[in-house]
Backbone as JSON, one array per atom type, in Angstrom:
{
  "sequence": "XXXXXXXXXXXXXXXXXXXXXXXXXXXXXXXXXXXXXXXXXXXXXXXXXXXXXXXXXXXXXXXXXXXXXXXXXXXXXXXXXXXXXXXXXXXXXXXXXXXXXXXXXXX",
  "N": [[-64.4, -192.7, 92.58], [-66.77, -191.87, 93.82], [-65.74, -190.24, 96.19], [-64.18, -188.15, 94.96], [-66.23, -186.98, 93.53], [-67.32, -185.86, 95.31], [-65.58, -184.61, 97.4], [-64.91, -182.37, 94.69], [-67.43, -181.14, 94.49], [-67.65, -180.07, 97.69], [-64.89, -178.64, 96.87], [-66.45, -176.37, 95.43], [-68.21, -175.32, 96.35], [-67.22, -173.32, 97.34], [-66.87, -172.69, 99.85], [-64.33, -172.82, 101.52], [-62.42, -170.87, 99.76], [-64.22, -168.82, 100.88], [-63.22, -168.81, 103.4], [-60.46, -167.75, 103.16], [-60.3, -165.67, 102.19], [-61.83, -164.25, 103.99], [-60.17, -164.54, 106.27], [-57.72, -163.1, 104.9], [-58.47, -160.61, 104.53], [-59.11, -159.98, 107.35], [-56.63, -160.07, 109.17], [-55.3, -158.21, 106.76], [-56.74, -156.04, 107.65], [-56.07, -155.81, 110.64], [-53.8, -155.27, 110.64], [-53.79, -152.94, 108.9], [-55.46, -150.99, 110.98], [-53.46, -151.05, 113.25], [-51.12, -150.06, 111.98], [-49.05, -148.35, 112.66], [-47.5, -149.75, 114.76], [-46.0, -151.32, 113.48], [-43.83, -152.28, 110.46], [-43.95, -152.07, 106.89], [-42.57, -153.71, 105.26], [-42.65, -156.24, 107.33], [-45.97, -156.18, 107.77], [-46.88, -157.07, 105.06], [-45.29, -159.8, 105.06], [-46.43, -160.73, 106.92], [-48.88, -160.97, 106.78], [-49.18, -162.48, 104.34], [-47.84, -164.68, 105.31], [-50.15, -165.53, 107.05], [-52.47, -165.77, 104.94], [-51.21, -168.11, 103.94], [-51.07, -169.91, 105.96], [-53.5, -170.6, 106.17], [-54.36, -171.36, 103.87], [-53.43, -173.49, 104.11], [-54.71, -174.82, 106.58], [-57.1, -174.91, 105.55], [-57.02, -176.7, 103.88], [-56.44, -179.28, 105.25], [-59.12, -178.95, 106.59], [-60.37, -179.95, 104.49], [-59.63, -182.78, 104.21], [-59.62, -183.81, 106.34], [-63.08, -183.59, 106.62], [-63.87, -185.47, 104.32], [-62.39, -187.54, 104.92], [-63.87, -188.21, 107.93], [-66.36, -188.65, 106.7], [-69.33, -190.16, 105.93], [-69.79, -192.45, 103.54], [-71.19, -194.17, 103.01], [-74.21, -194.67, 102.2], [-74.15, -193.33, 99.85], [-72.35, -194.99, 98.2], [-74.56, -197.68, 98.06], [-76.42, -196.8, 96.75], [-75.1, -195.87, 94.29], [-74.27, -198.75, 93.85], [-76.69, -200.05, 93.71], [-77.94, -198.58, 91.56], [-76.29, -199.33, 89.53], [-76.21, -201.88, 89.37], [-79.16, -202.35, 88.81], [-78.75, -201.51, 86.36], [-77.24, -202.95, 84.65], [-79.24, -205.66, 85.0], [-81.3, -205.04, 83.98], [-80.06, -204.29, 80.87], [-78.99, -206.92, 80.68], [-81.47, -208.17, 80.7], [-83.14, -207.21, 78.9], [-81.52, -208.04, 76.37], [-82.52, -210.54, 76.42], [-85.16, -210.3, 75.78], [-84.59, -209.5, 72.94], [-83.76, -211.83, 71.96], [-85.72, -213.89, 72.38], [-87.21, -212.5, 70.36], [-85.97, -213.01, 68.1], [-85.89, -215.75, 67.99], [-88.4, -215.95, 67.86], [-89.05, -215.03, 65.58], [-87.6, -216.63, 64.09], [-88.84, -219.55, 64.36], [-91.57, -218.44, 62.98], [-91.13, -218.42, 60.1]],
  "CA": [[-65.18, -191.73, 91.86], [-67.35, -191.34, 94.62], [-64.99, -189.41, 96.58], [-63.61, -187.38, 94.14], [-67.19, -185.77, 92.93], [-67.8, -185.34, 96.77], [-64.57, -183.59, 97.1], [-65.13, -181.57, 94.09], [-68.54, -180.42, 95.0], [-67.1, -179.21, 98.46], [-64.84, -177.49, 96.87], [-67.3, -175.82, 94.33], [-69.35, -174.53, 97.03], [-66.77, -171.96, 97.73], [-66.51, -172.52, 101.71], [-62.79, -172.76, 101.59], [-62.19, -169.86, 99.46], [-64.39, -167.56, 101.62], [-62.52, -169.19, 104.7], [-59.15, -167.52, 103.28], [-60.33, -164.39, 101.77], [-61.76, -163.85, 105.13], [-59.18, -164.68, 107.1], [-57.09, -162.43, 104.63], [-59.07, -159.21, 104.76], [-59.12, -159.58, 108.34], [-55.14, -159.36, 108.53], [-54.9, -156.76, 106.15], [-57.41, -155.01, 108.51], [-55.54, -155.78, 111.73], [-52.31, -154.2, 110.55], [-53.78, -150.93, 108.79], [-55.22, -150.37, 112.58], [-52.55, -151.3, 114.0], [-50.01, -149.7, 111.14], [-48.28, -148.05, 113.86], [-46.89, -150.86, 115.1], [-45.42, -152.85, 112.07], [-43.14, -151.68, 109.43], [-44.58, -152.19, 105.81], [-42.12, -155.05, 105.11], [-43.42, -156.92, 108.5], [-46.95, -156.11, 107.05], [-46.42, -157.57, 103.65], [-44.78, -160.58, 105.05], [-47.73, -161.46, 108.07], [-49.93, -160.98, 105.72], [-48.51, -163.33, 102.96], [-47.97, -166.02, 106.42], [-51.52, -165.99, 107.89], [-52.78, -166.19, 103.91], [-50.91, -169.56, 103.59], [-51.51, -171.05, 106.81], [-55.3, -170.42, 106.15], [-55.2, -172.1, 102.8], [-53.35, -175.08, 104.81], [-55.89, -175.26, 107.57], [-58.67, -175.14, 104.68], [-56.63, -178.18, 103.13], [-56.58, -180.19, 106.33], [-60.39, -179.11, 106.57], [-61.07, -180.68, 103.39], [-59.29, -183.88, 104.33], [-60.98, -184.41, 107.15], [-64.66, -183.91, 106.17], [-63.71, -186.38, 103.44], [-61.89, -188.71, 105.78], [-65.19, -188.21, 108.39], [-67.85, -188.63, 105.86], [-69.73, -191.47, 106.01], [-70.63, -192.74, 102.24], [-71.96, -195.86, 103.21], [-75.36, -194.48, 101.91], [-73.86, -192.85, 98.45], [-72.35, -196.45, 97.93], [-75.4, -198.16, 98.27], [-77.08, -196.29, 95.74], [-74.57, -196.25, 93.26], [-74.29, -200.26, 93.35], [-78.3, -200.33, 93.2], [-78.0, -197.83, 89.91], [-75.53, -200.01, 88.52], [-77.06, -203.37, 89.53], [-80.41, -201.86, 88.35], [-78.38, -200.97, 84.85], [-76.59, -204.94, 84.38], [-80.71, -206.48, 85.05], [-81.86, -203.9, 82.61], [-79.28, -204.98, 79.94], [-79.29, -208.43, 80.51], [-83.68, -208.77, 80.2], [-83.37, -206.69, 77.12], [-80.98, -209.1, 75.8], [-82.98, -211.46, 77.07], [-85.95, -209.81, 74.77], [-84.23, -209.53, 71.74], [-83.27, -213.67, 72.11], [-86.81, -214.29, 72.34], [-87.79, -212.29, 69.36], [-84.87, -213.69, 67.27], [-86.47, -216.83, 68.41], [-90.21, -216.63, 67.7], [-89.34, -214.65, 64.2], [-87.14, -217.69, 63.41], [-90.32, -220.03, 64.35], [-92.36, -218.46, 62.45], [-90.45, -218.35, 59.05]],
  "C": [[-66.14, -191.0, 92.8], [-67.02, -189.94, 95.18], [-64.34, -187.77, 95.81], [-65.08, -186.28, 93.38], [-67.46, -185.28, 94.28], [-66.43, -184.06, 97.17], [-64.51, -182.65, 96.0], [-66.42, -180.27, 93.93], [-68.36, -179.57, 96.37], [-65.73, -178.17, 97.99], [-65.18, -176.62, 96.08], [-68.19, -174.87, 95.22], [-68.68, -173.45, 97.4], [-66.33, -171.65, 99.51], [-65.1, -172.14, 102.07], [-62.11, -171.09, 101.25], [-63.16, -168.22, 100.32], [-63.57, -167.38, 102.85], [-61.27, -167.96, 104.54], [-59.72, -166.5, 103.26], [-60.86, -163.8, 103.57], [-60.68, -163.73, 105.95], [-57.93, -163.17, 106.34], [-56.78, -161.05, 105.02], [-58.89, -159.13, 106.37], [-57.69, -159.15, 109.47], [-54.73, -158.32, 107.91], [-56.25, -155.44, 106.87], [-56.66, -155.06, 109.91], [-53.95, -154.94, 111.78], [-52.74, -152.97, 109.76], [-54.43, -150.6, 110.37], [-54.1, -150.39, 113.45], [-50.8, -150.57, 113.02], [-48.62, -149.13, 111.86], [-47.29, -148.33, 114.41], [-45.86, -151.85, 114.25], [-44.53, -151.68, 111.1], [-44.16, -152.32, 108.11], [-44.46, -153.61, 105.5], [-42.82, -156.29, 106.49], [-44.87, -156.85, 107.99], [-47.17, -157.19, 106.49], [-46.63, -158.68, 104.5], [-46.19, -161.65, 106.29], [-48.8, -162.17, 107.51], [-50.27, -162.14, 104.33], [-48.6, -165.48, 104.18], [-48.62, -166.28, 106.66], [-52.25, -166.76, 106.26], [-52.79, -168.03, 103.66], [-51.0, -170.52, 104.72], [-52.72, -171.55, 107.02], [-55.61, -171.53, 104.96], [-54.36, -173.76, 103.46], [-54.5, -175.89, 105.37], [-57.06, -175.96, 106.88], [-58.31, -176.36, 104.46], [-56.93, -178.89, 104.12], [-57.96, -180.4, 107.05], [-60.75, -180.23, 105.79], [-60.68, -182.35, 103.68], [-60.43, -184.85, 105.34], [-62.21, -184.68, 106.71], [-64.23, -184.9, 105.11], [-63.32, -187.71, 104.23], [-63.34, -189.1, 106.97], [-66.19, -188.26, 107.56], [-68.14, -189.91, 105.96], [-70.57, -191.67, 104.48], [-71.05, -193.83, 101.93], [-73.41, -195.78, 101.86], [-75.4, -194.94, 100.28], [-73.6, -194.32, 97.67], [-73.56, -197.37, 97.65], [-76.17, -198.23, 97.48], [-76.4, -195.94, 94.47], [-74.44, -198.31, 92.91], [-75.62, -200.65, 92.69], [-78.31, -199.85, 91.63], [-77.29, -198.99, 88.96], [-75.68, -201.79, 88.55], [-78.27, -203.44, 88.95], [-79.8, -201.84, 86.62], [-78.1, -202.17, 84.54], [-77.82, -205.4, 84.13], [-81.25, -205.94, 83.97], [-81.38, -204.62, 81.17], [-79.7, -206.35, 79.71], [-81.31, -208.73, 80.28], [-84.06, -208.1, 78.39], [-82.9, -207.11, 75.85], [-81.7, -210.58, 75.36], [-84.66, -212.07, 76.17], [-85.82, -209.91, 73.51], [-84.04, -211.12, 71.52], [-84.34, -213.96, 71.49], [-87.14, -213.94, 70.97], [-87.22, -212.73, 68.55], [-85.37, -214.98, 67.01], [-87.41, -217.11, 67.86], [-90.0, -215.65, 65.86], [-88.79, -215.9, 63.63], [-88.13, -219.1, 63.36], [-91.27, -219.94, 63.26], [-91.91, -218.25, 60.7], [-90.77, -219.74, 58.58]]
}
């Protein structure tokens, strides 16, 4: 779960998707200067290739920083939350006993 909101938050921030669109625009700017040079179809088709090797790269970004992340920390502080939540439970249980207890006492 960890992983998966950490990976969803990177890709929420949009980094990836500016990565391509950049990369796109800057392709479909290198061949209208260069139009000259290229046929339409050649164009098209460069254009369509750099696109998808960009949203690869991004993918193999995302892996990494996920694979390099260190969530030692994040861990740490989810066990505490949820070790903190179990002690919680259990004393409040623990509360109600008692009062169950001292109302049955005093009856």
């Amino acid at each position: 779960m960890l992983v998966e909101s950490f990976s969803q938050n990177v890709i929420n921030s949009g980094i990836f998707r500016f990565f391509i669109g950049t990369g796109f625009f800057a392709t479909l700017i290198f061949f209208v200067i260069n139009a000259t040079l290229f046929t339409p179809l050649e164009m098209v088709f460069w254009i369509i290739v750099v696109t998808v090797v960009l949203k690869g790269i991004s993918n193999m970004m995302l892996s990494l920083i996920i694979m390099l992340f260190s969530f030692d920390n994040k861990k740490s502080e989810f066990d505490f939350k949820y070790n903190e939540e179990k002690i919680n439970t259990m004393l409040n249980e623990l509360v109600i006993q008692d009062n169950v207890e001292q109302a049955n006492k005093n009856r």
